[in-house]
N, C-alpha and C positions, 0 to 999 in steps of 0.2 A: 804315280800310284803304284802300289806292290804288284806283282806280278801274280795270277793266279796261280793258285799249287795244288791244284786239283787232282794232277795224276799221281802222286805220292803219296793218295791215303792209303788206309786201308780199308777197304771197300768192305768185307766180311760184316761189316755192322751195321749197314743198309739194303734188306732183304732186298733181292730184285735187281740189283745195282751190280753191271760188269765194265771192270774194265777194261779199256780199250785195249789192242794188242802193244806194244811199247817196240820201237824200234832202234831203242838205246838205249843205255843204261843210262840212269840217273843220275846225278852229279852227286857225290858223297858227299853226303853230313843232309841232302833233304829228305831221310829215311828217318833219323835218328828222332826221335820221343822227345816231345815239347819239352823246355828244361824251363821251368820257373824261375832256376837262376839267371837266362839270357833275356828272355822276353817277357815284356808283362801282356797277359791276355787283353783283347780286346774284344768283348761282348756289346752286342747291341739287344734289346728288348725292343720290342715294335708292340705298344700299349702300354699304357700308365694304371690303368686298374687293378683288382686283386691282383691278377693272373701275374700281372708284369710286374710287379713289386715286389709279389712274394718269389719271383724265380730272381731277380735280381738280388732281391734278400739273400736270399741263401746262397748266391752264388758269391757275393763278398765277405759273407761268414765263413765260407767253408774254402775260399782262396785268398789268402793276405795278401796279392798283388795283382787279383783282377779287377778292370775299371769296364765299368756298366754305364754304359750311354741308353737312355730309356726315352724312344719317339714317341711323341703323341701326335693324335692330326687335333686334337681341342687343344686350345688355350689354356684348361686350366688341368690338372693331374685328379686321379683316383676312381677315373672312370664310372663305375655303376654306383660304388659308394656314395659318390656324389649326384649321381642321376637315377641312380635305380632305386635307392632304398629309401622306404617313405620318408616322409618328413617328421612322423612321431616315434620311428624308428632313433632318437640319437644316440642309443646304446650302441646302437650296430653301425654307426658311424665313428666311434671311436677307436678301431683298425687305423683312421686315418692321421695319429697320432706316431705309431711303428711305420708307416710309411714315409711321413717328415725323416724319422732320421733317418732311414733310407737315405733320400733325395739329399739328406745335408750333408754326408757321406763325404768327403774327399778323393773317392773312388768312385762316385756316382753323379749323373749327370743327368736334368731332365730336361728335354730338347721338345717343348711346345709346338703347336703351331707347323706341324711337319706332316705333311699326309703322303704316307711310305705306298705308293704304287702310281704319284702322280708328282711329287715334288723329287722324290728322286725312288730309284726301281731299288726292286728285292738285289737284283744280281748288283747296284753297287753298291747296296751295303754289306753285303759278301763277300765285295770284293775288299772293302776295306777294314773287314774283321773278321779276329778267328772265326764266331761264330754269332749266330740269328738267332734270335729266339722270337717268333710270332706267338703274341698272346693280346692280340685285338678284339676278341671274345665275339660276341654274337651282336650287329647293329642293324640287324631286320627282323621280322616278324615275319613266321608261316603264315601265310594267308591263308583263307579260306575258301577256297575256290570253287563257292554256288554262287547260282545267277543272285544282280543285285547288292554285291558287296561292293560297287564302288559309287552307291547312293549316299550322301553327303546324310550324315548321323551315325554314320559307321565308320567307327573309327578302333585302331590298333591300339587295346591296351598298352604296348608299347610307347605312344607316341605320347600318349594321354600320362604315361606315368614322366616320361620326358618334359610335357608341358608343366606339370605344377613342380617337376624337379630342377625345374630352371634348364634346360637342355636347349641350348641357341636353333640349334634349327627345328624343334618342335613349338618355339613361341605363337607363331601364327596357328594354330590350332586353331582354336576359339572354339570349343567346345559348346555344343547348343545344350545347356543344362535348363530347359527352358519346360521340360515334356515332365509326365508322374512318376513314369515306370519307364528304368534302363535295364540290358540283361545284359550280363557277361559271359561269354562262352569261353569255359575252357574252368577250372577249379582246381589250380595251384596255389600255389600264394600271391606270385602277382593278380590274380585276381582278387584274392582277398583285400589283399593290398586297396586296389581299385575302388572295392567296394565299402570297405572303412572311409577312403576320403571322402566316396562322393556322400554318404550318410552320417560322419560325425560331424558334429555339430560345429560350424565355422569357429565360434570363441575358443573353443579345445584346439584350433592350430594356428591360433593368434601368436602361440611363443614359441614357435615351427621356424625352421627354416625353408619352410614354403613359400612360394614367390608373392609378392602383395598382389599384380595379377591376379593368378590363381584364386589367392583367398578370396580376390573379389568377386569373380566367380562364383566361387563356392558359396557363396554370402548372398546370392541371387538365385542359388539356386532352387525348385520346385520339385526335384526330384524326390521321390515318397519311397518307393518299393524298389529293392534290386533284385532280381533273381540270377543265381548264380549255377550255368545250366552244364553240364557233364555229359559224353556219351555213354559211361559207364554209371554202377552202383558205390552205395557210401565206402564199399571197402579197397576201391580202387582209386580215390582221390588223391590228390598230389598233393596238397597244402598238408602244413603241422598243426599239432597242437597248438600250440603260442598263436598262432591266427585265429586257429576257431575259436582259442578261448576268447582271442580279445573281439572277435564279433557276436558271439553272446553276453560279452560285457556292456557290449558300445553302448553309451550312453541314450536315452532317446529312442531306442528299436529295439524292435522285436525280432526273434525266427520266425520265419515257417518250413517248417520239414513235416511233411507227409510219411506218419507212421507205416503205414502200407509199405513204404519204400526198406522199411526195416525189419521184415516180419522174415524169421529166422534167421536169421544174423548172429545173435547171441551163441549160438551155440557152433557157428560157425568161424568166431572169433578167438575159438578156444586153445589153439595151435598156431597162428598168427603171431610174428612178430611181439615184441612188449613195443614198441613204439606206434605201431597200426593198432594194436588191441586197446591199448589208452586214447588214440583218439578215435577209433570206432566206439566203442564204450562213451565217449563224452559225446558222439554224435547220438548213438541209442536213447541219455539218459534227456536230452536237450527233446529229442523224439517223442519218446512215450511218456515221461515222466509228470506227471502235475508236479508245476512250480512252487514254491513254499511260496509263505505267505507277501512276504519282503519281495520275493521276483514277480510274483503274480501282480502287486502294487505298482510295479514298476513300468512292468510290459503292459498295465492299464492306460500308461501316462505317455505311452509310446506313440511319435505321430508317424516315427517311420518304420520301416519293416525291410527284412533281408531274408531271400530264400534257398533253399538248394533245391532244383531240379536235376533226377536224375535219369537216367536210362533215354534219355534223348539227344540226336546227333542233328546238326543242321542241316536243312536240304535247300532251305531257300530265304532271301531277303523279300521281305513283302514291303512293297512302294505306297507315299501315300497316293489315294485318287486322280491327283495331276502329276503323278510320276516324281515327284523334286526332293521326298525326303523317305526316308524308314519312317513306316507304321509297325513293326511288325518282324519275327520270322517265324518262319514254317519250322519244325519239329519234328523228325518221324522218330516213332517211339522205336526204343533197340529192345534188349533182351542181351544177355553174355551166355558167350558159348565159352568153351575149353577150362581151364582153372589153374590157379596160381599166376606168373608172369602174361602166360599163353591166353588167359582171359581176353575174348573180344566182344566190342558190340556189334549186334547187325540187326538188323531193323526188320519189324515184325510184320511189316507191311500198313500199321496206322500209322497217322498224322495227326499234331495237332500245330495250331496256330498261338503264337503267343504275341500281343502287341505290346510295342514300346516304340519308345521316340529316341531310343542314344543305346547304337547297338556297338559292344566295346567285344575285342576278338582277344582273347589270351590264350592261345593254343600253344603258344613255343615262340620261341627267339630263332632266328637262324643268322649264322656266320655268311658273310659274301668272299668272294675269291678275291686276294687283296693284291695279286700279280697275276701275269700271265705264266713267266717262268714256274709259281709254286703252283702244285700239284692240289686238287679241289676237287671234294667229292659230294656235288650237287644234293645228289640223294638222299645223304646224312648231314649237311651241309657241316662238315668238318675236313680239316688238312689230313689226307689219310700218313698213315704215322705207324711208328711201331715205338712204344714206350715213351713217345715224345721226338725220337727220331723222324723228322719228315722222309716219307719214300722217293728214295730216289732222288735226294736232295742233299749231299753229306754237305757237314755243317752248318743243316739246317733243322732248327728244333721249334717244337710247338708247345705251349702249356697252356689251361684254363679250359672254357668252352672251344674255341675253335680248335682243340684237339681232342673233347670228349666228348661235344655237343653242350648245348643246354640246360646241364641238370644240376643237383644241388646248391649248396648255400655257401654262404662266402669261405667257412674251414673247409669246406670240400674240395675249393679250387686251391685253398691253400696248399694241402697235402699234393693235390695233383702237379702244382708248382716246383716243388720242392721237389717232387720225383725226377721231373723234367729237369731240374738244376742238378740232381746228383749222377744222371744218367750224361747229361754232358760234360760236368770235372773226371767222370769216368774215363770219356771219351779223351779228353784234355789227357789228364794223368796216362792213357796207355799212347799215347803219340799218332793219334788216328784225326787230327785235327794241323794244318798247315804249320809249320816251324817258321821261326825267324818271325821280324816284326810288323805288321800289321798298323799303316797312319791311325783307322778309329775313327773321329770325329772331325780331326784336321784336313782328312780326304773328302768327309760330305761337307761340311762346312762352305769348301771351294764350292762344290756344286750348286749348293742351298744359294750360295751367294750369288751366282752365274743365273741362275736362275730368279733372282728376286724374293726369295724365300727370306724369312725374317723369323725364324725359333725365338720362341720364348724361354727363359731359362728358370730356373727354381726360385731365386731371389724375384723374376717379376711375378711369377703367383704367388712370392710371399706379400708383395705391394697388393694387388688382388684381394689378396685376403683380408688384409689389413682393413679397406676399403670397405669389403662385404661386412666385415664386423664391426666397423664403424656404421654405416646405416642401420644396421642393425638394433643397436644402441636405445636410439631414437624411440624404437616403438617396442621395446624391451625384448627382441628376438633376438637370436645367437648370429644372425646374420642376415642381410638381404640381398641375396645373390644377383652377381653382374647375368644379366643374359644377350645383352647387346656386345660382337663380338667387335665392332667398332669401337665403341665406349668403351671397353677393355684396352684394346690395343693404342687408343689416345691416352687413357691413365699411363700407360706405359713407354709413353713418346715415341711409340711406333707409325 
């Protein structure tokens, strides 16, 4: 295996970062500026979702002889594409089209089946490439940490969006959709998300690539009412237009929004973004407006309902009578202090109580720390970073959520991708990244092997797939996804 060549960078583009005193001069020619003529680069990507696709994208567009090895620790590629985005989303599943050729790439290599902090560590994939790029994005969920949130009906919008997204270690779920009334805390889009599946009508995701599980589920279910509860007011919500509109479309249901909740707003919207002022406006008119006569008709015929509560923060899980399941949580009502960003809620010192039987948490996604070597900042749960440069890590680089956190929508980490890829051909191109040749995959390979590790490669997710689309067939959906990671791995005579 190549030798580290750590003391010949140049340290100046790693805030924070000194190096050591040097007791010798260096051997000439390991100063001298990567030549793209001697060496072909060797990049690893550690995630297979946006993040790690689109930084590999870009990084074989914008270099005609770097080769991109890209680890997953799942079985199959495209990460949240595939596990995060609903199932009547297949518009926004179509990304995973420009990622095929990606992966088909004769530069590009997808390495399944690899879980980078336990099957083999950060420092030797470092040690057998130029460069790293961590883009594992966010695989937990902020908790909510009042009494009573580890009472069985309360469950991580996260895990819940895993379970009907086919997501192997969320199968065992088994969601109790058994109760009237679910609340969802938190009012981004995953929750929207949330609360479309568990209120559209099971035959609307008949032609889904929703798991037959699930639908089954879903198709059993009694749930009537969601309330969709915020610490803040209408003009601090997270979710877009395209959400709200399609839960005032959703078939079968009705809103409830409490006008009160909107009384002077209108004029307060008047300076506001055009993106917040369009959907505050669509929240006002859903608000105060009598329905024509066509929506009025509709919302007669409606057996279910969806609400937004606002200005209240969770203080408590309320248990049933023998303690074993949620009835229930407490509510203390807020109030917003400060304005603009600075806006917060704090609580006015009432309470109220809301009951439900399936209490689901969407407050954020959070990153875990995927090495001991890489640098992790709890707090914000992100790799702290400058521009995608990990601190204090040279030739270590971050792109997607676990370098900006949690927030927007799949073009958002695009771009942020893409930054992170042009900041390290930078880096490449000025000679601040190791010379000379670098094994790649041929040095983890040995170890994977040493170890009993078994990678998946792109052609076996194409057998996968093939498989998924063929049951699919059958009951005229666009697929019926593996979630047994065994039965995966014997289709593929592993």
């Amino acid at each position: 295996m190549a030798p580290r060549c750590w003391r010949w960078w140049s340290w100046s583009a790693w805030p924070g970062v000194r190096p050591l005193p040097s007791r010798s001069t260096p051997t000439p020619g390991f100063c001298k500026k990567f030549s793209t003529q001697e060496t072909t680069p060797q990049i690893c990507v550690v995630g297979s979702g946006p993040a790690g696709f689109y930084t590999a994208q870009h990084l074989l567009k914008h270099h005609t002889r770097a080769h991109v090895d890209i680890y997953e620790k799942q079985l199959v590629p495209f990460g949240l594409v595939r596990f995060g985005v609903a199932p009547d989303h297949p518009e926004v599943k179509n990304v995973i089209n420009t990622f095929t050729q990606t992966a088909r790439s004769d530069r590009c290599a997808f390495r399944g089946n690899v879980v980078v902090g336990r099957d083999v560590s950060v420092p030797e994939l470092r040690e057998a490439y130029h460069a790293v790029v961590l883009s594992y994005g966010a695989e937990d969920h902020q908790p909510l940490e009042i009494p009573g949130e580890e009472l069985p009906g309360v469950v991580s919008a996260r895990a819940f969006v895993g379970w009907y997204n086919g997501l192997p270690e969320n199968q065992k779920l088994a969601p109790d959709l058994s109760c009237d009334t679910a609340v969802i805390l938190g009012q981004g889009n995953v929750a929207l998300d949330v609360a479309r599946i568990l209120l559209t009508p099971p035959e609307h995701l008949e032609k889904t690539d929703i798991t037959e599980v699930a639908l089954g589920v879903l198709r059993q279910s009694r749930v009537k009412t969601v309330w969709i509860v915020g610490r803040r007011g209408p003009l601090q919500v997270a979710f877009t237009i395209k959400e709200l509109r399609e839960m005032i479309q959703l078939p079968g249901t009705q809103p409830i929004l409490d006008p009160s909740d909107f009384l002077g707003l209108q004029d307060r919207i008047k300076d506001v973004p055009r993106p917040r002022k369009r959907l505050t406006e669509l929240l006002l008119r859903t608000a105060t407006e009598k329905p024509g006569v066509e929506e009025a008709a509709r919302r007669a015929l409606a057996s279910r309902a969806w609400g937004l509560r606002f200005f209240r923060s969770p203080q408590q899980v309320l248990p049933t009578p023998d303690g074993r399941r949620v009835a229930g949580i407490r509510l203390a009502v807020t109030r917003l202090e400060g304005v603009g960003e600075s806006t917060r809620a704090v609580p006015t010192g009432d309470v109220e109580d809301l009951p439900c039987g399936l209490l689901l948490s969407s407050v954020g996604y959070k990153s875990r720390p995927i090495d001991p070597s890489v640098p992790f900042d709890p707090k914000l749960g992100i790799i702290p970073n400058t521009e995608g440069r990990v601190v204090n890590a040279p030739g270590l680089y971050c792109s997607g959520w676990v370098k900006r956190g949690p927030t927007g929508v799949i073009t958002t980490t695009m771009t942020d991708s893409f930054l992170t890829s042009q900041v390290l051909l930078k880096d490449l191109k000025a000679g601040l990244l190791p010379s000379g040749p670098r094994p790649g995959y041929t040095a983890i390979q040995a170890l994977l092997s040493d170890r009993g590790v078994r990678p998946v490669s792109f052609s076996d997710w194409e057998k996968l797939d093939a498989e998924e689309v063929a049951r699919g067939q059958g009951t005229g959906k666009p697929r019926e996804k593996l979630v047994d990671r065994r039965e995966m791995l014997q289709l593929l005579g592993h």
